[in-house]
C-alpha positions as CSV (number, residue, x, y, z in Angstrom):
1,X,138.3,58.5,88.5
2,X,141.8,59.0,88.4
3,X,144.2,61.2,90.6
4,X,146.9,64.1,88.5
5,X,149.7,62.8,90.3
6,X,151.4,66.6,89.7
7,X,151.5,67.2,93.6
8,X,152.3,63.8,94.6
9,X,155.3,63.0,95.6
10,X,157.0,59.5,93.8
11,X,159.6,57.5,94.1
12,X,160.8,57.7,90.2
13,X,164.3,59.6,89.6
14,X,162.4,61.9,87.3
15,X,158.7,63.5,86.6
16,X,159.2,62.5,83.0
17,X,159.4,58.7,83.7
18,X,156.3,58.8,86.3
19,X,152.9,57.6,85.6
20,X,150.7,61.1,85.0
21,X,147.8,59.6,87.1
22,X,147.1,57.0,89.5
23,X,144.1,55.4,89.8
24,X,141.3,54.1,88.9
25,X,139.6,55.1,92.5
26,X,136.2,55.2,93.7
27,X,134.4,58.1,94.6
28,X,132.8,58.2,98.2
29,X,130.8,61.4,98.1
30,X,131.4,65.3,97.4
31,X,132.2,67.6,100.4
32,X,131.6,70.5,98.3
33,X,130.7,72.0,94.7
34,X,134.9,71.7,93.4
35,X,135.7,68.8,95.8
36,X,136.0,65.3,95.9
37,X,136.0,62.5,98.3
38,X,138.1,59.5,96.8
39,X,138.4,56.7,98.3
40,X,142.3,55.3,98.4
41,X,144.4,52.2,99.0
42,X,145.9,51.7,101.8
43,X,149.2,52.4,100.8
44,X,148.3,55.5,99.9
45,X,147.1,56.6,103.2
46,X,149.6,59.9,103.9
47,X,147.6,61.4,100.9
48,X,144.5,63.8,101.6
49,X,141.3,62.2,101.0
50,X,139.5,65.5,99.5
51,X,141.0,66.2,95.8
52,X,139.9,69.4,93.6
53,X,138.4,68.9,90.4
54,X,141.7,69.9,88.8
55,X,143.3,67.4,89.9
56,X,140.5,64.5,89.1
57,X,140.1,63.3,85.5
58,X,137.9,60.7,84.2
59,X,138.9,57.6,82.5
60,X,136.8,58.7,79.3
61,X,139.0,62.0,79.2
62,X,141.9,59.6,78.8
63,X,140.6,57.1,76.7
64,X,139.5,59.6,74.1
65,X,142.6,61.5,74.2
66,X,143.8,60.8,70.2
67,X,147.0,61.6,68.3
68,X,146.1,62.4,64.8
69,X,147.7,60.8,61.9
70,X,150.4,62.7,59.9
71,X,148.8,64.0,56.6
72,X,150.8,61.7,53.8
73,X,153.7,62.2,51.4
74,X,152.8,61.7,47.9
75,X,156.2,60.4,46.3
76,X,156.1,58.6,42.8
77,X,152.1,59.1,42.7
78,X,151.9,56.7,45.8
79,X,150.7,58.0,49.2
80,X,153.4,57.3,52.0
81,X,153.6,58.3,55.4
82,X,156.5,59.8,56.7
83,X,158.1,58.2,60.0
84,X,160.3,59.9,62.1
């Protein structure tokens, strides 16, 4: 599982160059039916243990998160793609 690092507090000089999650971590149990028990490093150990599922997303959410393909540009009666 991987941690929405939205509420976490970074060292980077801007949201925009930050990783969007951390992880992967393990998951220890499930205090509740929204909540979480993950189990962190170390240095991570000022963050709270219990996450909501909001803020948990699976690596196969990620993986399978694709950008489609521009439709092509026919010029000359050739199919190109157009690059920006």
């Amino acid at each position: 599982m991987f941690i929405l690092t939205k509420f976490i507090k970074s060292t980077w000089s801007t949201k925009k160059l930050a990783e969007k999650y951390l992880g992967p971590f393990e998951v220890i149990g499930k205090p509740g039916t929204h909540s979480y028990l993950i189990k962190l490093p170390n240095h991570l150990h000022a963050i709270y243990l219990v996450f909501h599922i909001s803020q948990i997303v699976s690596l196969s959410n990620i993986l399978n998160h694709i950008n489609p393909l521009p439709p092509p540009i026919e010029i000359n009666s050739s199919l190109e793609f157009e690059i920006a």
